[in-house]
C-alpha positions as CSV (number, residue, x, y, z in Angstrom):
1,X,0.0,0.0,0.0
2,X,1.3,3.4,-1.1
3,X,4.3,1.4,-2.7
4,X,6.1,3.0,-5.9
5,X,7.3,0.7,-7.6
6,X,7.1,-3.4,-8.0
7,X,10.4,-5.5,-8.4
8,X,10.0,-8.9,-9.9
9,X,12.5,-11.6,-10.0
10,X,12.4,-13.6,-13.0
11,X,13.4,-17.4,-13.7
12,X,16.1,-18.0,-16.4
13,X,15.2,-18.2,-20.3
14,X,11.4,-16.2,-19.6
15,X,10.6,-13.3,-21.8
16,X,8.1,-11.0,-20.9
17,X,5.6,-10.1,-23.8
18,X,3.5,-7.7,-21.6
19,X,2.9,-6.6,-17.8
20,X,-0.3,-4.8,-16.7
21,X,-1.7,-3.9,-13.0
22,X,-4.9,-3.4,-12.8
23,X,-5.5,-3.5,-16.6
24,X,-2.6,-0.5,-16.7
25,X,0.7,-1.3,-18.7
26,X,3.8,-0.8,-16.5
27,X,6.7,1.3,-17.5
28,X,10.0,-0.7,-17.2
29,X,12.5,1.6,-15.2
30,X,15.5,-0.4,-14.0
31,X,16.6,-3.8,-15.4
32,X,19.5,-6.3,-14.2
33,X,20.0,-9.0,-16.5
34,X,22.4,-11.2,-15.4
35,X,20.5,-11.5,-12.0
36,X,17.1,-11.4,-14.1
37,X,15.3,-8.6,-11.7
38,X,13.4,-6.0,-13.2
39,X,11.6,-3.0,-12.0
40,X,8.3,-1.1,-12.8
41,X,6.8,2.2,-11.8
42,X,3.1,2.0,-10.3
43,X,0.9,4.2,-12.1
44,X,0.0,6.6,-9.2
45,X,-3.7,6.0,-9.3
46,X,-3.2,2.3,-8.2
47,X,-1.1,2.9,-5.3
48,X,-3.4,3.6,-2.2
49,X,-5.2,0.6,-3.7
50,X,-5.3,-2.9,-1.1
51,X,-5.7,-5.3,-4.1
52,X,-4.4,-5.0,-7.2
53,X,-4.6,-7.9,-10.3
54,X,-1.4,-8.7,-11.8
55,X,-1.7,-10.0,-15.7
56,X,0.6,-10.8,-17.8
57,X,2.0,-12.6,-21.1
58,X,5.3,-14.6,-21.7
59,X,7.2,-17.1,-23.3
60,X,10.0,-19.6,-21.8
61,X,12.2,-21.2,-24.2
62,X,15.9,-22.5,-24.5
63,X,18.1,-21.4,-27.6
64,X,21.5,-23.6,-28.0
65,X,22.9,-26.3,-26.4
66,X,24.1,-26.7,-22.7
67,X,27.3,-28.4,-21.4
68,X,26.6,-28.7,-18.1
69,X,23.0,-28.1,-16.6
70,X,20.5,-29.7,-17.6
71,X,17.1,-28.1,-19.2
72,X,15.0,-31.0,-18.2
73,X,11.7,-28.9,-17.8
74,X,11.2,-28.2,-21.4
75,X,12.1,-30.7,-24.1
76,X,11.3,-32.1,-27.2
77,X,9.8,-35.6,-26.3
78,X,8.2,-34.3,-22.8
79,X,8.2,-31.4,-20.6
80,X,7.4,-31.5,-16.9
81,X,8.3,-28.1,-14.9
82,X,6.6,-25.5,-12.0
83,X,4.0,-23.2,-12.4
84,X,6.4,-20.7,-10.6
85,X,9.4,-21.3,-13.3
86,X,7.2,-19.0,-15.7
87,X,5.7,-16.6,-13.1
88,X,8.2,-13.9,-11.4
89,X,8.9,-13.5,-7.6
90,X,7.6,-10.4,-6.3
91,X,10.1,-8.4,-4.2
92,X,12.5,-10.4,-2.4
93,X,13.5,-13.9,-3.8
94,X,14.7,-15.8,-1.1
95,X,15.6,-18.7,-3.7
96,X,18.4,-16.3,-4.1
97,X,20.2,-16.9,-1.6
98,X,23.4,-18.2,-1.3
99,X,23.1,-21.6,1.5
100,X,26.2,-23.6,1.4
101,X,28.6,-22.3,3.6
102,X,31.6,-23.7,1.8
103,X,30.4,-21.6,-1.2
104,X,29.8,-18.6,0.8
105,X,33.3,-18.7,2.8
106,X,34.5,-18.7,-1.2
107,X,32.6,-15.4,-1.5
108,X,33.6,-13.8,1.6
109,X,30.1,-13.8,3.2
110,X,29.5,-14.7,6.6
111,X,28.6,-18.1,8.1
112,X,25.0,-18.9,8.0
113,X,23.9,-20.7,11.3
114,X,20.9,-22.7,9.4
115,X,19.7,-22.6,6.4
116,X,16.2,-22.1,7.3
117,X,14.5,-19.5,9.6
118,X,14.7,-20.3,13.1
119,X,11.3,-21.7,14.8
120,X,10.2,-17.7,16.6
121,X,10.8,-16.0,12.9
122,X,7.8,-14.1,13.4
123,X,8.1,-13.8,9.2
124,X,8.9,-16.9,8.4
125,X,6.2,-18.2,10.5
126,X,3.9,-17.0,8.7
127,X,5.0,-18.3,5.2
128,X,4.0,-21.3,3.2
129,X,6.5,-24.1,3.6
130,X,6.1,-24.8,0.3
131,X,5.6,-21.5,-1.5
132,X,6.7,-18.7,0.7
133,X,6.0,-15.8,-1.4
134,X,2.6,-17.3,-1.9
135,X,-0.8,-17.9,0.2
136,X,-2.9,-20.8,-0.6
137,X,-4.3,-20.8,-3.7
138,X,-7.3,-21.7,-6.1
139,X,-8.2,-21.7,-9.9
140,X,-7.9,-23.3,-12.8
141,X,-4.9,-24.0,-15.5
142,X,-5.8,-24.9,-19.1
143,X,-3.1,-26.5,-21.1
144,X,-2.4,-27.6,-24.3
145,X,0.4,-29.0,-26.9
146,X,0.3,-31.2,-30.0
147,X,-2.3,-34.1,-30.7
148,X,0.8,-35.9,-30.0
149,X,1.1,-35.9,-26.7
150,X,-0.8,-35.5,-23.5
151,X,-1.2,-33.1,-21.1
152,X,-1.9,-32.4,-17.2
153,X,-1.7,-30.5,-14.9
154,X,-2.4,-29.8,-11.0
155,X,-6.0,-29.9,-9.6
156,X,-9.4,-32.5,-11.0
157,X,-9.4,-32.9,-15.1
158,X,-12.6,-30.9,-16.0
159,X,-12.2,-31.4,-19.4
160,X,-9.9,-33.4,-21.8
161,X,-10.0,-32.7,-25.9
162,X,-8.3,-33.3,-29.3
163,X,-9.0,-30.1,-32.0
164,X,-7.2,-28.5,-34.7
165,X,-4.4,-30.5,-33.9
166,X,-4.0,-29.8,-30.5
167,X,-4.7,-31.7,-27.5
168,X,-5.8,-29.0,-24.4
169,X,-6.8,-30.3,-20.6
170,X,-8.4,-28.0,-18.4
171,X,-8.2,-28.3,-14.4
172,X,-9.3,-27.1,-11.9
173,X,-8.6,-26.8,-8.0
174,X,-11.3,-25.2,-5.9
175,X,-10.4,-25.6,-2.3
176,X,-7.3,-23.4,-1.4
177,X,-4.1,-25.2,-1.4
178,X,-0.3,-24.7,-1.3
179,X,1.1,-22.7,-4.6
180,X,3.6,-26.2,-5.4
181,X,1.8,-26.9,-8.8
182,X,3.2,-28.2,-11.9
183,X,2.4,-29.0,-15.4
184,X,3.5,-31.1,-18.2
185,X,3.0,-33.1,-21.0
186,X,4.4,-36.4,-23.0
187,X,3.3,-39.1,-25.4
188,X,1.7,-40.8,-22.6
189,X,-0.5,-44.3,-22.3
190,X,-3.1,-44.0,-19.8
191,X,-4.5,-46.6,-17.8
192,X,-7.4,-45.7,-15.6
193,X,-8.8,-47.4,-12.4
194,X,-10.7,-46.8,-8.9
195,X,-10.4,-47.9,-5.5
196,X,-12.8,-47.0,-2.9
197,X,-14.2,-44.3,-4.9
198,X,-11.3,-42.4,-5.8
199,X,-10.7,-42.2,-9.6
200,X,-7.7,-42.7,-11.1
201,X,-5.1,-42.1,-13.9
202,X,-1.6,-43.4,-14.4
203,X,0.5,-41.3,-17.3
204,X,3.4,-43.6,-18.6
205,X,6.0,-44.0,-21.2
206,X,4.1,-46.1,-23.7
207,X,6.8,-48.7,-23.9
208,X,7.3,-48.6,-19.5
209,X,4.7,-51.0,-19.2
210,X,6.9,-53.7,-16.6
211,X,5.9,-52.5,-13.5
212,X,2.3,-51.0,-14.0
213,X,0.3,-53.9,-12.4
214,X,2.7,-53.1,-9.0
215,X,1.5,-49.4,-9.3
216,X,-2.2,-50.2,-9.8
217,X,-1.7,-52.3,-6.6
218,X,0.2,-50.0,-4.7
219,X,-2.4,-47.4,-5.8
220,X,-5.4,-49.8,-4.8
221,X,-4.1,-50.8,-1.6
222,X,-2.9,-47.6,-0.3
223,X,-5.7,-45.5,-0.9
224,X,-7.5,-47.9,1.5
225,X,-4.2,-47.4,4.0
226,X,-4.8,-43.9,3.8
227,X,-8.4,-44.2,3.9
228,X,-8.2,-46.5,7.3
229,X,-5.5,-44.3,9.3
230,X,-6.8,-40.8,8.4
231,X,-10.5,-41.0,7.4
232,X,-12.3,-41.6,4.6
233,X,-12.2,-37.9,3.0
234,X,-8.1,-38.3,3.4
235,X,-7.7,-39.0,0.0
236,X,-8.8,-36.7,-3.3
237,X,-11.8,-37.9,-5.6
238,X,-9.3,-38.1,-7.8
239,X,-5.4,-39.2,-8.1
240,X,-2.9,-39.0,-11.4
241,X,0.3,-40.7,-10.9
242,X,2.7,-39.7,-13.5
243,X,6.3,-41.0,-14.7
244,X,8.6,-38.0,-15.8
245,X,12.3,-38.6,-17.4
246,X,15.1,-39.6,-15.4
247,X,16.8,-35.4,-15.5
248,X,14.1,-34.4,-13.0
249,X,13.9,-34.4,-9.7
250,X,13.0,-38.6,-8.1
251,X,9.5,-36.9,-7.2
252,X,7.0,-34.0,-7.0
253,X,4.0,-33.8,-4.7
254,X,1.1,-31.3,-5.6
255,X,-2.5,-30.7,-5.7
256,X,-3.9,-34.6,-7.0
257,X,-1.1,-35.3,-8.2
258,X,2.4,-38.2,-7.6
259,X,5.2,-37.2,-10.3
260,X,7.9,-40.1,-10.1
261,X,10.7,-40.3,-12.3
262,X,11.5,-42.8,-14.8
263,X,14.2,-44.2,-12.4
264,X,12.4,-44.6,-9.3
265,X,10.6,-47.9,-10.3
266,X,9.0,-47.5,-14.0
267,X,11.6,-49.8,-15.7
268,X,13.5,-51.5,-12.4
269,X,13.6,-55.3,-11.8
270,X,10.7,-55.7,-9.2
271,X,11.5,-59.3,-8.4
272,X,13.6,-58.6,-5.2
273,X,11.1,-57.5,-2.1
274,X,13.3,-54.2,-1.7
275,X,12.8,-53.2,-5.2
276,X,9.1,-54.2,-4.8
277,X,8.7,-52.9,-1.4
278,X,10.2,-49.3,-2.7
279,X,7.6,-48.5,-5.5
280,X,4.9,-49.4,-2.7
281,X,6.4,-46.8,-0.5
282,X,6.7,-44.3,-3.1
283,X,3.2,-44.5,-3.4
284,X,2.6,-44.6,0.7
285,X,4.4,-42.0,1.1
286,X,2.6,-39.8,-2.1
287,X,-0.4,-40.6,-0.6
288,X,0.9,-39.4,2.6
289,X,2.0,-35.9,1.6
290,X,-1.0,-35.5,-0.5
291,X,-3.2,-35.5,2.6
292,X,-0.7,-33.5,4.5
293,X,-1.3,-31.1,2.0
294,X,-4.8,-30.9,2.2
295,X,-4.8,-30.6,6.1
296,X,-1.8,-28.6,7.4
297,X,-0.3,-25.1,6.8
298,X,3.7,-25.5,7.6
299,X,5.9,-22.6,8.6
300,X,8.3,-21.8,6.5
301,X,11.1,-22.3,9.4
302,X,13.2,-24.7,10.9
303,X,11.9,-28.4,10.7
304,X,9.6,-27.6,7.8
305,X,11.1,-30.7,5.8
306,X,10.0,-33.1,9.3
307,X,6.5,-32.4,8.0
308,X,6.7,-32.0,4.4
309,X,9.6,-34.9,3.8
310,X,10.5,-37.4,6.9
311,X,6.4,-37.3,8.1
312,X,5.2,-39.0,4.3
313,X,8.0,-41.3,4.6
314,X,7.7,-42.6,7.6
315,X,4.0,-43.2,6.9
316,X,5.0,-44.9,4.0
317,X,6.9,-47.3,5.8
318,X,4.1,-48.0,7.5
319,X,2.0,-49.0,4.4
320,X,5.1,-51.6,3.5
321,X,4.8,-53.3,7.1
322,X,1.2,-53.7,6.3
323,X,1.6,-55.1,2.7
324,X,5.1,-57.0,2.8
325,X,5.7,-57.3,6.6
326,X,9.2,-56.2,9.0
327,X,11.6,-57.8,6.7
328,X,10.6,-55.5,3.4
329,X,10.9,-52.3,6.3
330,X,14.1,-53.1,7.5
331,X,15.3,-53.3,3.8
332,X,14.1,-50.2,3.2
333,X,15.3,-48.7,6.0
334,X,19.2,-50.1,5.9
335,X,19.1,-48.4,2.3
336,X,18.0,-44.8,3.9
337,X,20.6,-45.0,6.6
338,X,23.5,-46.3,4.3
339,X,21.9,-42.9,2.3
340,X,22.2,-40.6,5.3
341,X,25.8,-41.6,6.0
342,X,27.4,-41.3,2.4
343,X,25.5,-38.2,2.1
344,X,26.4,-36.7,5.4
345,X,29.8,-36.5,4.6
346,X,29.6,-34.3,1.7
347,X,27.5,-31.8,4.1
348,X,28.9,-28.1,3.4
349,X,26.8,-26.9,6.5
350,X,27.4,-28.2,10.3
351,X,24.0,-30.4,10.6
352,X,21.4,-29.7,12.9
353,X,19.2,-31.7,15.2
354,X,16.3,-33.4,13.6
355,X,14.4,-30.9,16.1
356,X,15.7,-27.8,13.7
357,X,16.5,-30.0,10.7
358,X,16.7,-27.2,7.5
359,X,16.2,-28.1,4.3
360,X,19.3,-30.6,3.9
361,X,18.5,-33.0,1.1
362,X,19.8,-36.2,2.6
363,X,19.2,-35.5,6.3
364,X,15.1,-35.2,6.4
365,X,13.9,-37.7,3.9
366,X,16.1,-40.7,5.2
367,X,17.4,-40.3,9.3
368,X,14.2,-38.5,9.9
369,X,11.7,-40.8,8.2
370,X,13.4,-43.6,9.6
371,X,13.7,-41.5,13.6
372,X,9.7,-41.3,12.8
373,X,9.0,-44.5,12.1
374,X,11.0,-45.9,14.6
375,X,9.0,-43.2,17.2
376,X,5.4,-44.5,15.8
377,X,6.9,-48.4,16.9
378,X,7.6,-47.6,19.7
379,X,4.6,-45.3,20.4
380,X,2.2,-48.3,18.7
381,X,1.2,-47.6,15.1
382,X,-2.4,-46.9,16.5
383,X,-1.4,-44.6,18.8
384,X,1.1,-42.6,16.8
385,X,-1.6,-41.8,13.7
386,X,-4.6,-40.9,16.4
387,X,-2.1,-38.7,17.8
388,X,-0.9,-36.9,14.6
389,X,-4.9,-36.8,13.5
390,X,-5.4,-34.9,16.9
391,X,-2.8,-32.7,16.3
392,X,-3.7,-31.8,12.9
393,X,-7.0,-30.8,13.8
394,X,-5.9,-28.8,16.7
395,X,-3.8,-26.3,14.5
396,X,-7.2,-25.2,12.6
397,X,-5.9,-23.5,9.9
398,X,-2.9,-21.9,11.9
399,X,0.9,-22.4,10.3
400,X,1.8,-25.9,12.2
401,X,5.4,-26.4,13.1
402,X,7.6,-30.0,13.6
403,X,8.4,-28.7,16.9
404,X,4.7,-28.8,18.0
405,X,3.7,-32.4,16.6
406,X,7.0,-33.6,18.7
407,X,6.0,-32.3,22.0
408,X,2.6,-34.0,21.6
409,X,3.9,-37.4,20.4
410,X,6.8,-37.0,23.3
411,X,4.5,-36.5,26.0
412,X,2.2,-39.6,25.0
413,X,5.7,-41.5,25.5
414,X,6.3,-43.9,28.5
415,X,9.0,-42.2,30.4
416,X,11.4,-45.2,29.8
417,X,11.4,-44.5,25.7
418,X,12.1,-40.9,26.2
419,X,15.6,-40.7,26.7
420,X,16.3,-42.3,23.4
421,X,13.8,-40.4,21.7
422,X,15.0,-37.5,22.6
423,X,19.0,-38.5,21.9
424,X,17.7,-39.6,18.4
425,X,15.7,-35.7,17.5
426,X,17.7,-33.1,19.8
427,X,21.3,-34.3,19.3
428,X,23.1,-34.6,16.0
429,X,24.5,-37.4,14.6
C-alpha cells in the first residue's frame, strides 16, 4: 500500500511479452540481466489501492545447447516443470540466496547458522512451507500441446479434448491449497482405475509398461491405507500418478497429483522385495504428503522438511509393514541409513538436530523418516496416527510447526522410551 514501484524476479530463459496492474501497462524503469530482476513504476492512481490484479503474457524457451546443466523442464519428447518457473517473484526472492557455507566462505560472506529460519521467525512463521512468497491458492490451468502428446496438470481434469491439432486439458482446483503446482506433458499411455471411490489415472511411457500392475496395486491398496488411518475424505476424488524422465527431480507432490521419475521404479527389476517394497512406499508415502497437504499449513522455518519430507515417509513405511511385513521395512530402511551416512559426509553446513532440521536433502527424507517411524513403533502404530490426527486438527488452519507435533507425540511416551527419543531428534548425529 502506497508502494512506488514493483520489483519482480524472474526465472532464467522467460521473456516478458507484456505486464499490466490493474488492466494498466507498466513502464519498465530499471533492469539487471544477469540477475534477471526487473523494476516497474506504479501508475499513481493504483497505489493507495489494497488489491491490485497482476496480468501478464510470456514465453520460456531454451536457444542452444548446454554443457553442463541440464534443461529438463522443457524438451522435445516431454516437458514437466513449475507453475512458478514462468511466473516472477515479487520483491525479495529468497531462492536467491546463497546456502552452502563452503560456497559462501568462497565469497567472503558470513557463516549462516541454518539454512532455514529459526522456529520464533515471526516472518517466516507466517509463510507457506512450500511457497513462501505465496498464500494458498485456487483456480484453474488450461493446457495444451500437439495431438501428439498428453497433457496435465495440477488440480481435477474438468475437461480433456483433441482439435485443430492440438490436445488442451483444463483443471481445476477449488479448495485453497499450497502454490507447489506443476504442469506437463508427453506421449503418454493412460491406464485408468478406482479404488474405494477415488478415480484414477496413471500417465506412462508407452513402452514402460513392466511394472504398472505393482503401481495399480500400490495405488489400490494404499488408498485404502490412507483411507483407514486418516478417514475416509483423506484421500482426493481423484489421483494421477505420472512418470517423468530420469533429469528431474525422483518426485514432485502437488495438488492430486504423484510425479515419479522414470528411475524410481517404472523400468526397475521388481523381483527382489526391496525393489518391490520401494515403489509401494513411493506411493505410501505420495499418498501421505497429499493429505498432509490438504490438512496442514507448515511454517516456513526450521523443521519444515519433518513435515513435508521425513512425516510421508515414515508413513509410507508404514504402508510396507502392512503389505510385505518387518523384513521389506528393515530393507528399506538399511538403504535410507546407508543414504544418510554417504551423504552426510559431503554436508557443506554443520548439521542440525532433527528438532531444527533445515532443508538438507539427505538428512530429512532418510534419518528422519526412519527416527519417525522408529517413534510411531515404539509409540504403537495406532497410537502414533490418532495422535498426529489430533494434532492436525488442533492447529485449525494456523501455520503448524515440527516442533509442536514432537512435544505431543513425546509426551504420549512412556518415560522409559524418552531418553532415546529424545537423543535420536535433539542431538546430532
Amino acid at each position: 500500500l502506497g508502494t512506488d514501484t514493483l520489483f519482480l524476479n524472474w526465472k532464467d530463459f522467460v521473456t516478458v511479452k507484456s505486464l499490466s496492474l490493474s488492466g494498466q501497462e507498466l513502464a519498465k524503469v530499471k533492469e539487471d540481466v544477469e540477475q534477471n530482476l526487473t523494476a516497474y513504476l506504479i501508475p499513481n492512481t493504483s497505489r493507495s489501492d489494497s488489491v491490485l490484479q497482476l496480468s501478464l503474457t510470456g514465453e520460456k524457451q531454451y536457444i542452444g545447447f548446454v554443457q553442463t546443466d541440464y534443461q529438463a523442464d522443457l524438451t522435445y519428447t516431454g516437458s514437466f516443470a513449475s507453475v512458478q518457473d514462468f511466473l516472477p517473484v515479487i520483491g525479495y526472492d529468497e531462492a536467491q540466496v546463497l546456502l552452502e557455507n563452503r560456497k559462501r566462505a568462497e565469497q567472503d560472506l558470513e557463516r549462516l547458522p541454518s539454512r532455514m529460519a529459526p522456529i520464533e521467525d515471526p516472518i517466516a512463521g507466517n509463510q507457506d512451507a512450500y511457497a513462501p512468497d505465496a498464500e494458498l491458492v485456487k483456480g484453474s490451468i488450461k493446457i495444451s500441446t500437439e495431438a501428439g502428446q498428453v497433457p496435465f496438470a495440477a488440480g481435477e481434469l474438468v475437461d480433456r479434448k483433441i482439435e485443430h491439432g492440438r490436445h488442451t486439458a483444463t483443471y481445476t482446483i477449488e479448495q485453497p491449497q499450497a502454490f507447489n503446482w506443476h504442469v506437463g506433458s508427453a506421449d503418454y499411455s493412460m491406464v485408468e482405475g478406482a479404488s474405494n471411490q477415488v478415480q484414477y489415472t496413471i500417465f506412462h511411457k508407452p513402452s514402460h509398461t513392466f511394472n504398472l500392475e505393482l503401481y495399480q496395486d500400490a495405488l489400490d491398496k494404499g488408498v485404502g491405507f490412507i483411507q483407514n488411518r486418516f478417514g475416509s475424505q483423506a484421500v482426493p476424488d481423484q489421483l494421477q500418478l505420472v512418470e517423468i524422465h530420469r533429469w528431474q527431480d525422483p518426485k514432485y507432490i502437488f495438488s492430486n497429483t504423484i510425479v515419479l521419475s522414470e528411475k524410481e521404479g517404472w523400468v526397475a527389476d521388481t523381483k527382489g522385495l526391496q525393489e518391490k517394497a520401494y515403489i509401494y512406499q513411493t506411493i505410501g508415502s505420495g499418498l501421505a504428503s497429499l493429505w498432509l497437504q490438504q490438512n496442514l499449513r507448515i511454517a516456513n522455518v526450521q523443521g519444515s522438511d519433518m513435515l513435508i519430507e521425513a512425516l510421508p515417509e515414515a508413513i509410507g513405511l508404514q504402508f510396507v509393514k502392512e503389505v510385505f511385513g518387518d523384513e521389506a521395512v528393515e530393507l528399506l530402511i538399511d538403504k535410507k541409513m546407508e543414504k544418510y551416512a554417504k551423504d552426510r559426509n559431503n554436508e557443506p553446513n554443520q548439521e542440525p538436530p532433527l528438532l531444527y532440521a533445515d532443508g538438507i536433502d539427505y538428512l530429512e527424507i532418510n534419518k528422519g523418516a526412519v527416527e519417525l517411524y522408529k517413534l510411531s513403533e515404539v509409540m504403537g502404530l495406532p497410537s502414533f496416527n490418532t495422535t498426529l490426527n489430533q494434532w492436525m486438527a488442533a492447529q485449525d488452519g494456523k501455520y503448524a510447526h515440527f516442533i509442536g507435533l514432537y512435544q505431543e507425540l513425546f509426551s504420549r511416551l512412556e518415560t522409559a522410551d524418552k531418553e532415546k527419543v529424545a537423543k535420536a531428534f535433539e542431538e546430532v548425529g
